[in-house]
Structures are given as C-alpha cells and as structure tokens.
N, C-alpha and C positions, 0 to 999 in steps of 0.2 A: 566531439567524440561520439561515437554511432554504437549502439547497443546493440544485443544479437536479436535476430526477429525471433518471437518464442510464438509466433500464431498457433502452430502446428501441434502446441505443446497445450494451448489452451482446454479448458472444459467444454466437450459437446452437448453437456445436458445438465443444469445445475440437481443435483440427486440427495446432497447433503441437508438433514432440518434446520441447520445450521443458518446454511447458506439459500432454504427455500422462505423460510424469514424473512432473510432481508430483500429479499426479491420479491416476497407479498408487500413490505413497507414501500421499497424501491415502484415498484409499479400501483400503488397507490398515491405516491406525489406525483409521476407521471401523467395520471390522469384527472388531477388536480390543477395543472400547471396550463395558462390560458396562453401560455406563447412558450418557442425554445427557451428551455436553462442548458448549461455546461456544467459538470462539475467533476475533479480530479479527487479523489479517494484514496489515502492511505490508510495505512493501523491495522486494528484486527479485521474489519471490514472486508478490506483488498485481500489481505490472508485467505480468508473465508470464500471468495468471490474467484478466485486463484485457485483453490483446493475443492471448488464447488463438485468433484465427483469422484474426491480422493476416499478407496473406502480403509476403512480404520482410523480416519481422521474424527477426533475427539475435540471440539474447539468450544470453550464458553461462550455463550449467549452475550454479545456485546451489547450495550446499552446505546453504543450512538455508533454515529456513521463520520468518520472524523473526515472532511472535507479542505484539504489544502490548497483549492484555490475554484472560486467561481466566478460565474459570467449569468445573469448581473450579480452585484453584488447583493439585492435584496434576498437573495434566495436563502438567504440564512437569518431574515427574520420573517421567513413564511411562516405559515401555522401547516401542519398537518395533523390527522390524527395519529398520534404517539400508538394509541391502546389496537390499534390494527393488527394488532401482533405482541406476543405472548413470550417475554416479558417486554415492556412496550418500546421501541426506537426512535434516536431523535438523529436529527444534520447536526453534527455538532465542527461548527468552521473555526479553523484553527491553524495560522500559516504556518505549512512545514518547512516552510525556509529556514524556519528559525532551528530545525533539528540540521543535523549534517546532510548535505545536500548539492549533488551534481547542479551548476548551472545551468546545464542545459535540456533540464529533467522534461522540459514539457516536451521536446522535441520526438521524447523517444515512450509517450504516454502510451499506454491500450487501452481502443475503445471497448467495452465489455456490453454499450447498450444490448444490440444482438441475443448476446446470450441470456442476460436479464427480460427481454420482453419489452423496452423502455422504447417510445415513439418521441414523447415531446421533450425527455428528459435526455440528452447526454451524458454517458458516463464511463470516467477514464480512468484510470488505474497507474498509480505510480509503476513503472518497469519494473518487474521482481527485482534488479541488482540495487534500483534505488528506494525501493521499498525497506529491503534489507538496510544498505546506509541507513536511513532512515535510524533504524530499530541500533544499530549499533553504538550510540552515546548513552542509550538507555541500559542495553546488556542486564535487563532482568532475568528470571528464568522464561518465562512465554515468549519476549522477543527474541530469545536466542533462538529457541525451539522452532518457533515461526520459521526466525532464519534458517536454519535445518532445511526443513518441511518444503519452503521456496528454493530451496539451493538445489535439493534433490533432484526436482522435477523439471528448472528451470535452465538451471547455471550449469553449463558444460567445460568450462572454461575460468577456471580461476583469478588467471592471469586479467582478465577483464574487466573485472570487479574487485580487483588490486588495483588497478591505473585509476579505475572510476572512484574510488575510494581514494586513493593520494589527492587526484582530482579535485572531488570536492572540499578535503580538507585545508588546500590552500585558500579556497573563497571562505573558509567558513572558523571563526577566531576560536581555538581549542585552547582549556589551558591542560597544563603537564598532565593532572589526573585525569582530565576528559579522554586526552590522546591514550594514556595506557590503557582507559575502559576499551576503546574504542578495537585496541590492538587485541585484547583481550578477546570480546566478544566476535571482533572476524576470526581469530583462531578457532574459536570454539567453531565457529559455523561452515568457516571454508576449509579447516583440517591444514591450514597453513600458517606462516607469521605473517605479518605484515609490520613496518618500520616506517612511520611517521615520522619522528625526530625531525630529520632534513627539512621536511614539508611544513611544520608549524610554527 
C-alpha cells in the first residue's frame, strides 16, 4: 500500500529552537561518525523535524531521539556528547514495531538528512500517516495534539489513513480496550470514526 508523497509539503528551513536543537545534536553525531549510519526516527522528535518552520508551534524540549530502527545496529551504543545542547539529548533506540504499525512503513520512510545538514549520518522519518499510527495506541493529550498538528499540514485525504490504519491493525495483536483507545484517538485527530471490530 503507497503513501501520498508529502515532499512539497516538507520544511525549507528548520526555524523552530525546538527543532534548531535537535539539529545542533543531530549534526554533531554526524560529525562524530567515521563511516555511514542509517537511522528511522519517530516520537516527538519527527513531530518537531516535520513542524521545523511551523510558526505558533509550541513543542517541549524532548529529551531523546527515539530511533525505531538502524543500520548498524551499534549506533545505539555510541557515546555522543548529551550536554551539546540545552537541555541535553540522547539516541534513544526503541522498536516501533512493537506500537501499531503499517508493514510496509519502511517503504514509504522520508529522508529529512538535507534539510538537517547531516552528510555521514542518514536520517528518515516515519511517514506522517504512520507516525500518527504510531501515536494512536497511546492517545494521551500530546500525541493527539501531535496528531492534529501532522494531519493539518500533511494528510489530505482521510480515507488513507483509514485503510493504513485497518491495515496495520490486522498485523499488529489489539486487545478490546487497545482497539477502542485507538478508535478514539483517530476520531479525535481525523474529525472521523473509524471501526476496527471486523479487523482485530
């Protein structure tokens, strides 16, 4: 299943202190790193990096960089310096498989090095629709929000992030109260229902 291309839609200039943070962090492992790394980025991270030149955007200061999937796998017991940056950041690797999650999520990743500045470092961003997934099992107040904030700018098209969403709930074991948060929090964010029942 093919996700909509959001190139056009992406940040020209990261402008947010938010977002110029994690990009002072971000381009200090980059120049740290004595051969290519890869690595795929969800959480509030990819929000931030996604909203890098949204103005009115108010986003807390994330403590880590949550990393759902790299290449090598050492890269998540590198050392960098944390205190680079104010208040300090860490890689913090964590498979998101294990949140709700399109199979085919790598397929439809964005590269974001470019606009971060990164040469030896790769760095990819879960697709806003499965970023969102992502944030949906959770349905606290920030990852709604999040979801909002990404829906806005990103998602033209509902109906696509319903399929993607039925989608991965079939790969992915919900039980009763998981599926209602889940139905919940896409209401809240897509302004629609959505009906799991059949699918889990």
């Amino acid at each position: 299943m093919t996700t909509p291309d959001i190139t056009s839609k992406l940040p020209h200039a990261v402008t947010l202190p938010q977002t110029l943070r994690l990009q002072t962090f971000l381009q200090h492992a980059d120049q740290k790193l004595d051969r290519p790394w890869s690595i795929t980025v969800y959480g509030s991270a990819a929000v931030a990096i996604y909203l890098a030149d949204e103005r009115g955007y108010e986003y807390g200061y994330t403590r880590d960089i949550d990393i759902g999937f790299m290449e090598p796998k050492e890269i998540g017991a590198k050392t960098f310096d944390t205190e680079i940056v104010d208040p300090p950041l860490h890689f913090q690797p964590y498979d998101f498989t294990l949140w709700l999650l399109h199979p085919d999520w790598k397929e439809s990743t964005v590269d974001v090095s470019k606009l971060l500045g990164l040469n030896t470092l790769t760095m990819c961003l879960l697709h806003p629709i499965d970023l969102i997934i992502t944030k949906l099992e959770r349905a606290g107040d920030q990852d709604l929000e999040d979801g909002i904030l990404i829906r806005e700018r990103y998602i033209t098209d509902v109906a696509e992030a319903r399929s993607r969403t039925i989608e991965a709930a079939k790969y992915h074991p919900i039980s009763p109260r998981a599926r209602s948060q889940i139905e919940y929090a896409f209401e809240a964010i897509f302004e629609e229902s959505i009906d799991l029942e059949s699918f889990t």
